[in-house]
C-alpha positions as CSV (number, residue, x, y, z in Angstrom):
1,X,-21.4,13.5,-1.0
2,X,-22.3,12.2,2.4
3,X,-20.1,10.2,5.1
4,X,-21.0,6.8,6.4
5,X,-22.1,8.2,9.8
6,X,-23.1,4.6,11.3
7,X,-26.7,4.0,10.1
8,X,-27.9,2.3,7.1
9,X,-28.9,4.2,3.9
10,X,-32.4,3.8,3.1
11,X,-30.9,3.6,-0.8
12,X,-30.4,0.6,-3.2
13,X,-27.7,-0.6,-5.6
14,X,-27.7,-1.9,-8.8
15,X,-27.5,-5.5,-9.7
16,X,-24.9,-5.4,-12.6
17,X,-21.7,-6.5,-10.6
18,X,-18.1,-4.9,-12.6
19,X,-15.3,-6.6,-12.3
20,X,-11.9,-5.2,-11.0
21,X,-9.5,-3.4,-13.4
22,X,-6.0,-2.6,-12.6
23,X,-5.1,1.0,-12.6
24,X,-2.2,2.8,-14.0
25,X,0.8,1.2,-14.6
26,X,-0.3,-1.9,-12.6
27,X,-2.9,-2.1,-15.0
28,X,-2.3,-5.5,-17.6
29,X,-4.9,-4.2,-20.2
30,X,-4.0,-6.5,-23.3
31,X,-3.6,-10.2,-24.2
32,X,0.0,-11.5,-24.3
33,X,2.1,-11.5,-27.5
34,X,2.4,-15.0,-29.9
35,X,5.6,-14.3,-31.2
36,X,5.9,-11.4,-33.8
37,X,4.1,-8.3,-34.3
38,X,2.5,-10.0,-37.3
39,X,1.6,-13.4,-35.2
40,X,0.7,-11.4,-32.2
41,X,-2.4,-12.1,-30.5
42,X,-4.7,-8.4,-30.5
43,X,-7.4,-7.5,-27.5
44,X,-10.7,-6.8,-29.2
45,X,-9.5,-3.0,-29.7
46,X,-6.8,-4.3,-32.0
47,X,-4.1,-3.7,-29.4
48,X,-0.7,-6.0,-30.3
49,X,0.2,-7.4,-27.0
50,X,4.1,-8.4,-26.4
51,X,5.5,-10.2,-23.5
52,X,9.5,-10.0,-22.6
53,X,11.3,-11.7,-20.1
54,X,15.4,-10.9,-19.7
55,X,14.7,-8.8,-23.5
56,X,13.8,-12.3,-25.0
57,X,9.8,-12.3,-26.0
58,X,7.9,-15.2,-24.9
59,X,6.2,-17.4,-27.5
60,X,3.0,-19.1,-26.0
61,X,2.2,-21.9,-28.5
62,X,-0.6,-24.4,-26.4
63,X,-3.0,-21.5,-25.8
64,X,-2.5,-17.5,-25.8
65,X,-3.1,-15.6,-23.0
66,X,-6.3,-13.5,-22.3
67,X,-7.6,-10.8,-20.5
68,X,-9.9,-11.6,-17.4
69,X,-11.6,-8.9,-15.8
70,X,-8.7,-6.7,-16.2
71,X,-5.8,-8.8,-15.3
72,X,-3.7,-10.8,-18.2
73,X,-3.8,-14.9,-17.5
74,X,-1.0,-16.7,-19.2
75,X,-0.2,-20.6,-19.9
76,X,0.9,-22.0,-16.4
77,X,3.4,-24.4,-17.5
78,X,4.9,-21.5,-19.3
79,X,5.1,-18.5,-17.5
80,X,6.2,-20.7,-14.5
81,X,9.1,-22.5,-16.1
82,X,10.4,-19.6,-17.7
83,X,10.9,-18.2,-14.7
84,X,12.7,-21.3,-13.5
85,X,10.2,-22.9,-11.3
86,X,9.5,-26.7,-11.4
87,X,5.8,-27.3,-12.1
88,X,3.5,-29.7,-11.0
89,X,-0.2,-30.3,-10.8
90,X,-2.5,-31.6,-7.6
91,X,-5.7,-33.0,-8.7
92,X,-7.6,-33.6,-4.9
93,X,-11.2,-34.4,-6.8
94,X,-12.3,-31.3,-4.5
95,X,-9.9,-28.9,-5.6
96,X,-7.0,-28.8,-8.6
97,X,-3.8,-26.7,-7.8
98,X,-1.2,-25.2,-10.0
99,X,2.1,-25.3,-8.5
100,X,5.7,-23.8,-9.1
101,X,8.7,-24.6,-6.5
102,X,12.2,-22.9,-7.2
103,X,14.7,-22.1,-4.4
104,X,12.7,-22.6,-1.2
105,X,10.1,-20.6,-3.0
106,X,6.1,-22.5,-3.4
107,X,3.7,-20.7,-4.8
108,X,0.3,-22.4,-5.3
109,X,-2.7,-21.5,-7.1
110,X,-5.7,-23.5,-7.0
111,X,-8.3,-22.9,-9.9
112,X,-11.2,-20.6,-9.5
113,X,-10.1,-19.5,-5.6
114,X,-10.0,-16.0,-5.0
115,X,-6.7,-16.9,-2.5
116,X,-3.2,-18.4,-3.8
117,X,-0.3,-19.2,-1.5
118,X,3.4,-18.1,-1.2
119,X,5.1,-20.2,1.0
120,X,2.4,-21.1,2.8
121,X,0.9,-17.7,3.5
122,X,-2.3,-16.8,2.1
123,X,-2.5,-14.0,-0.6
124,X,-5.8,-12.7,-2.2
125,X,-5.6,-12.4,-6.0
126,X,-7.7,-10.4,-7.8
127,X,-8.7,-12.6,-10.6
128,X,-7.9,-16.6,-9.6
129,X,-6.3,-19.1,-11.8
130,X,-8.7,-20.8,-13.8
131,X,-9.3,-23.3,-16.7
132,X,-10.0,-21.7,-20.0
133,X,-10.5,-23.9,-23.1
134,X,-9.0,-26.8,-21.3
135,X,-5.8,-24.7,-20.4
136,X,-4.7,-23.9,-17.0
137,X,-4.3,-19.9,-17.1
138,X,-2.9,-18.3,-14.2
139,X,-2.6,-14.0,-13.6
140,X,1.0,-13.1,-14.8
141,X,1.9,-10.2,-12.3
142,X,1.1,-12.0,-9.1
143,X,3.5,-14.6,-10.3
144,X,6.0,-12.8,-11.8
145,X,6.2,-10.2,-8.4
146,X,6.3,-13.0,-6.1
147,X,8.7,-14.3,-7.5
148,X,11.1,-10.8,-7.5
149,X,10.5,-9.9,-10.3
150,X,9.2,-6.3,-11.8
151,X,6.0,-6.4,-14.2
152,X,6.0,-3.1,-16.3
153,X,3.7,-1.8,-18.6
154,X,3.8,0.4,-22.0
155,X,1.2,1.2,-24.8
156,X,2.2,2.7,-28.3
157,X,0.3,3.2,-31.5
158,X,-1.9,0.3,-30.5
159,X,1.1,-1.9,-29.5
160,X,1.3,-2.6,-25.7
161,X,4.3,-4.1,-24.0
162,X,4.9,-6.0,-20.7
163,X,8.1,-6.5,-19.7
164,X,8.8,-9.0,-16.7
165,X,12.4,-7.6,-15.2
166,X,14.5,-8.2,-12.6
167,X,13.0,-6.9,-9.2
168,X,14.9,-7.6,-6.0
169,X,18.0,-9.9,-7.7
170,X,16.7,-12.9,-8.6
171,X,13.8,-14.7,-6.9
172,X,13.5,-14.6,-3.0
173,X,11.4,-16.7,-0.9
174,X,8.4,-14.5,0.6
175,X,8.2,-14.9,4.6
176,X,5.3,-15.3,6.7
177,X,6.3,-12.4,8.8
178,X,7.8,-9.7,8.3
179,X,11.4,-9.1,9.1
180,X,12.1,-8.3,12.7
181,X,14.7,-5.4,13.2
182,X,17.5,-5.6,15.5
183,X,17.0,-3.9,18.4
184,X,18.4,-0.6,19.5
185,X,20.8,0.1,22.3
186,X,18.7,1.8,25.0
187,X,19.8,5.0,25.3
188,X,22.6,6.5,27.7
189,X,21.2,8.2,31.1
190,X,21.6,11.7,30.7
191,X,21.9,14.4,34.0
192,X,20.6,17.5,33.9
193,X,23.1,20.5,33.4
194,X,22.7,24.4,33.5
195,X,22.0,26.2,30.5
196,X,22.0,23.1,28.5
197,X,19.2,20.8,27.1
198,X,19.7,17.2,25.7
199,X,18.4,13.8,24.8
200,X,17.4,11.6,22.4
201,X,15.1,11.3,19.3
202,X,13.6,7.5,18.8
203,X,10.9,5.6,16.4
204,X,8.6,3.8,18.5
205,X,10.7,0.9,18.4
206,X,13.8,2.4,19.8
207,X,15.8,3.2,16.4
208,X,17.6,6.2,16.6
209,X,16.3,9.5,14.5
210,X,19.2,11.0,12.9
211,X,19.3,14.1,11.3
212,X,16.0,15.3,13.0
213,X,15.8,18.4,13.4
214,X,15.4,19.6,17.4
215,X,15.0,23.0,18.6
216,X,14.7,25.1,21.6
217,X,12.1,28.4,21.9
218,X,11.9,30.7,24.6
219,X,9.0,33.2,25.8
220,X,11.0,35.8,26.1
221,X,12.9,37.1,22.7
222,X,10.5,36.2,19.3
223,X,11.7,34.1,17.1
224,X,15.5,33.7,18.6
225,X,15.0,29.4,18.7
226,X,18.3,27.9,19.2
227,X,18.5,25.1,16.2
228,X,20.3,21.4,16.2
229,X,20.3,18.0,15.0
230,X,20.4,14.6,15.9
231,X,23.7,12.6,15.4
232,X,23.8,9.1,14.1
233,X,22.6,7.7,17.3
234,X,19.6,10.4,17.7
235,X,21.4,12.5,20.3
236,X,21.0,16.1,20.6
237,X,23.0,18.5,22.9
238,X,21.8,22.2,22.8
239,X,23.6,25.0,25.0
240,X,21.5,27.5,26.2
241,X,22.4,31.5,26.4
242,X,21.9,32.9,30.2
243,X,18.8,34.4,29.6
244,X,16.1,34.5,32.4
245,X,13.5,33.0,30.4
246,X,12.3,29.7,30.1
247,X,12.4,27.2,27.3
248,X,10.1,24.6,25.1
249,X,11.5,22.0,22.9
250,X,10.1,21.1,19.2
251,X,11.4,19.0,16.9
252,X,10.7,17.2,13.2
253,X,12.7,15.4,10.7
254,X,11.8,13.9,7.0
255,X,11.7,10.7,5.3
256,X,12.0,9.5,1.4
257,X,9.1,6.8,0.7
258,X,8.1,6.1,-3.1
259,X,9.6,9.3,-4.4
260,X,8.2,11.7,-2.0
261,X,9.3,13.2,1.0
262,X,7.1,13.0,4.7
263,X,7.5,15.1,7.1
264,X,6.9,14.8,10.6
265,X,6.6,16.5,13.7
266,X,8.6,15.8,17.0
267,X,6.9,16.2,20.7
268,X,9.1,15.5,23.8
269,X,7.6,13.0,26.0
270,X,7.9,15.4,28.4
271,X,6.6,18.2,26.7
272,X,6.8,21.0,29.7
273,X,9.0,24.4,30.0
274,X,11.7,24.7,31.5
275,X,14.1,27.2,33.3
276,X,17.1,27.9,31.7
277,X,19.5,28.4,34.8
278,X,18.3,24.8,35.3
279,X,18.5,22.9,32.2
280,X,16.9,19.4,31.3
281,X,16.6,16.9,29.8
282,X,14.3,16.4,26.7
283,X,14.0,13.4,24.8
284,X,11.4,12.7,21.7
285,X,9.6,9.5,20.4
286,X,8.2,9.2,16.9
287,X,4.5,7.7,16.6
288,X,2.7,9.4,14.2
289,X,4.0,7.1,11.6
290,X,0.7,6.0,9.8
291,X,-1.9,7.7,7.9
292,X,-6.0,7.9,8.2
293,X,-8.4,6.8,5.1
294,X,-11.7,8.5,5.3
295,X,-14.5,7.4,3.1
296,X,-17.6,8.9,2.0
297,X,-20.4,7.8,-0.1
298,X,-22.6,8.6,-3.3
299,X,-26.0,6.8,-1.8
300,X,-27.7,7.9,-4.4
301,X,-26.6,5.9,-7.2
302,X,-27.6,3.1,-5.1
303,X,-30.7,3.1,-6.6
304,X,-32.2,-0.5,-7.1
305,X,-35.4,-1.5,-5.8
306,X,-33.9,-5.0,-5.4
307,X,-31.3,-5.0,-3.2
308,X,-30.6,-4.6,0.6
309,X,-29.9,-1.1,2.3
310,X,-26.5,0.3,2.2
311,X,-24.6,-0.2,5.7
312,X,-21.1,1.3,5.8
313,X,-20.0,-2.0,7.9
314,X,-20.5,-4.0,4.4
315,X,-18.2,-1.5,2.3
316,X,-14.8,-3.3,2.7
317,X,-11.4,-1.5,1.0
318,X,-8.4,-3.1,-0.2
319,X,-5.7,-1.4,-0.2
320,X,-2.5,-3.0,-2.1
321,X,0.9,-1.2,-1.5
322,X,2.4,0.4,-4.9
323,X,6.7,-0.4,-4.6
324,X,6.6,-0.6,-0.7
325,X,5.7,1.1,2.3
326,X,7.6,3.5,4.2
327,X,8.5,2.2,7.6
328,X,10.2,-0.9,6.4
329,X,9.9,-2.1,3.0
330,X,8.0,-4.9,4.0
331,X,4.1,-3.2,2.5
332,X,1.3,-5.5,3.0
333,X,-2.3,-5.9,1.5
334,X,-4.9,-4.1,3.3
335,X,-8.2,-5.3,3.1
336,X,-10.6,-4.0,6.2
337,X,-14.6,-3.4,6.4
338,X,-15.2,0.6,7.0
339,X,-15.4,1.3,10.9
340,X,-15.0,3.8,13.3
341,X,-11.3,5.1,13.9
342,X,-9.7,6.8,16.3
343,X,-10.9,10.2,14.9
344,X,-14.5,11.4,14.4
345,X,-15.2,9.7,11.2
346,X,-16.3,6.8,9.3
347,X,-12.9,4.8,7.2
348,X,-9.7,2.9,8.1
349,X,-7.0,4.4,10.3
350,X,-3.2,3.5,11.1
351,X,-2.3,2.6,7.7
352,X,1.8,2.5,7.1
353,X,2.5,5.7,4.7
354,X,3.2,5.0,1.9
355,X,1.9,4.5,-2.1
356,X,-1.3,2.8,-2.7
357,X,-3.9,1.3,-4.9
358,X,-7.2,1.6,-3.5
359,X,-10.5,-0.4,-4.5
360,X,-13.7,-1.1,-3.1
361,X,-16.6,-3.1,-2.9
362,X,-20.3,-3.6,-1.3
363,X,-20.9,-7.1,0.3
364,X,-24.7,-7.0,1.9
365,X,-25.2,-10.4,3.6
366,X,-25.9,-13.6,1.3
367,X,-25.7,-11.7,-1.4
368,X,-22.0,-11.7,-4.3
369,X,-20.0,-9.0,-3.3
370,X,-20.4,-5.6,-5.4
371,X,-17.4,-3.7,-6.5
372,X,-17.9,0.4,-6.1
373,X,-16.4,2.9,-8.1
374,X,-13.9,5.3,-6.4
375,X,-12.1,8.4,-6.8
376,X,-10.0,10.8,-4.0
377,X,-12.3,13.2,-3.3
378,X,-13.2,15.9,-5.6
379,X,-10.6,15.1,-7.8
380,X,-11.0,13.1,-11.3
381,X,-14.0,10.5,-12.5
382,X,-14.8,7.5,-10.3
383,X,-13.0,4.0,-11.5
384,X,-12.8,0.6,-10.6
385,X,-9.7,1.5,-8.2
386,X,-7.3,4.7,-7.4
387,X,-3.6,5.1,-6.7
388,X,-2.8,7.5,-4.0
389,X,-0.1,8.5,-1.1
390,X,-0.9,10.5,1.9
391,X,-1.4,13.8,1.6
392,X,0.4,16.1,3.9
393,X,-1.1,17.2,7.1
394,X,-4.2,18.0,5.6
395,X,-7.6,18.9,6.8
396,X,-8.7,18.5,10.6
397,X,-6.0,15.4,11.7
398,X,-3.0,18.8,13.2
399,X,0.1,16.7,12.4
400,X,-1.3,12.9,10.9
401,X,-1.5,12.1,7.7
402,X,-4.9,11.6,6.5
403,X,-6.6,10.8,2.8
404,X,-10.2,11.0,1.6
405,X,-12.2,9.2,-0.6
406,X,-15.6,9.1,-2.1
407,X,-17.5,5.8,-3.2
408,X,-20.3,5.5,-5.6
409,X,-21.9,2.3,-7.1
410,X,-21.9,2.2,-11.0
């Protein structure tokens, strides 16, 4: 495998276009159930599908739902109203829209766009809403999960089941922006004392850090640190032995994001010695709170005579949060072309740790854009997309979290 290093690829791709698939459990890989086992409606691998909502299953009786490019499309009218929206439809002669309105909550779809709306805020879809056999058919899991609810997934002895849950209690209405925390009290002043070192560990909004852990080492004794830990309000107080020698503070603390614990590491903003006879004050702010996406390239299964040349600007990754990010709860979609970051490399960099699906996909000027194959790398076949968190500290990034990924067209 080669990086993108900034040029074009003198290589060509292959004109069969794939369509997206869901991965894992986000994947919806059957049609939707009719009623009973015996009435169900199969996928073309005899597969019975079955659809719950609240433990009742749902009995589609206009049309039954199908499988489009690897998401499940379901009866408007009835997937919207069972989850208590009123439904209406907008016929503009340039454009026909589905639409379901509960609570303060709109969501819109409008047939064969690639881009719905939640309360007025644009949100790509995957597969659009479209008309099929005269029946408006709109993807199941976008609606269902913004609306609050859960979409789950389950396959037995040719039987799959997708249950639609309760998510976040009941149905909230999506904002347009995210949530804006409450400030923080500014810290106190703090005066420098003998023989004792203090301050303050902070996010890079102000929030206090508690329970980081914040140490002192000295250059005279090895490995004699003297250890504490933030209170409630990210304060730290550490009393120093009367040792001539002077000191250099460290710090790093842990968080729980989608079942797995990061770990980060604390430098003081003022990260100097000290004397001990003097003491000082030390205080830390957390910024390393993102995560680095390097991708590399199979050009040589870009093959085709009749297309364009490969240029890494024209390689564009979505990236759709998994549950939700770590920082706030409040994961977005991703969707950036491949560019330069920060560090030497070709990918996408300050993404908000956390659990991902990844995808990816060629789009050479005036031409339909090309979905790629993708896989971390090294590990596993290619596929249509990839769920991943960051990896710990790994490679060449010292103490950022960094993932790598290889792209190859089909």
């Amino acid at each position: 495998m080669f990086p993108f290093q900034g040029f074009p690829f003198q290589s060509k791709a292959k004109s069969a276009v794939l369509s997206l698939v869901l991965a894992g459990s986000c994947a919806l890989t059957g049609t939707l159930s009719l009623g009973t086992a015996a009435s169900a409606a199969t996928t073309a691998s005899g597969t019975a599908i079955h659809v719950f909502f609240g433990g009742q299953e749902l009995q589609f009786t206009e049309t039954q739902p199908v499988i489009k490019d690897g998401s499940t499309l379901v009866p408007f009218r009835k997937l919207f109203e069972t989850l208590g929206f009123e439904v209406s439809w907008v016929d503009t002669g340039a454009a026909q829209q589905a639409v379901g309105t509960k609570d303060g909550l709109t969501i819109k779809l409008t047939i064969n766009s690639s881009t719905a709306s939640v309360n007025d805020q644009n949100v790509a879809l995957e597969v659009p809403a479209q008309i099929v056999g005269g029946n408006t058919m709109v993807p199941l899991r976008f609606v269902a999960e913004n609306s609050g609810y859960q979409v789950t997934y389950a396959k037995e002895n040719h039987v799959a089941t997708i249950q639609i849950g309760e998510g976040t209690g009941g149905a909230p209405a999506p904002t347009t922006q995210p949530p804006v925390p409450i400030p923080a009290q500014p810290p106190a002043q703090l005066s420098v004392e003998p023989y004792v070192v203090q301050g303050y560990a902070r996010d890079a909004s102000g929030r206090p850090l508690a329970g980081a852990s914040v140490w002192a080492d000295n250059t005279l004794l090895y490995d004699s640190n003297i250890l504490g830990v933030t209170d409630e309000n990210g304060y730290y107080r550490l009393e120093l032995p009367s040792l001539a020698t002077t000191w250099r503070m460290g710090g790093d603390f842990s968080r729980e994001g989608e079942g797995r614990a990061y770990k980060f590491d604390l430098v003081p903003e003022v990260d100097q010695p000290f004397a001990g006879n003097t003491g000082a004050v030390r205080n830390f702010t957390w910024k390393n709170d993102v995560g680095y996406l390097f991708l590399y390239a199979d050009f040589f299964s870009f093959d085709d005579d009749n297309l364009p040349m490969v240029e890494m600007k024209d390689i564009e990754m979505t990236l759709t949060p998994v549950g939700s990010t770590l920082d706030d709860g409040t994961g977005k979609t991703i969707v950036k072309r491949i560019g330069r970051m920060e560090y030497e490399g070709l990918g996408i960099d300050k993404i908000p740790l956390g659990r991902y699906k990844a995808t990816a996909r060629w789009m050479p000027k005036g031409l339909e854009p090309m979905p790629l194959l993708i896989r971390v790398e090294g590990e596993g076949e290619y596929a249509e997309s990839v769920e991943f968190d960051f990896s710990q500290k790994r490679g060449y990034l010292d103490d950022d979290y960094m993932m790598e990924f290889e792209v190859q067209y089909p």
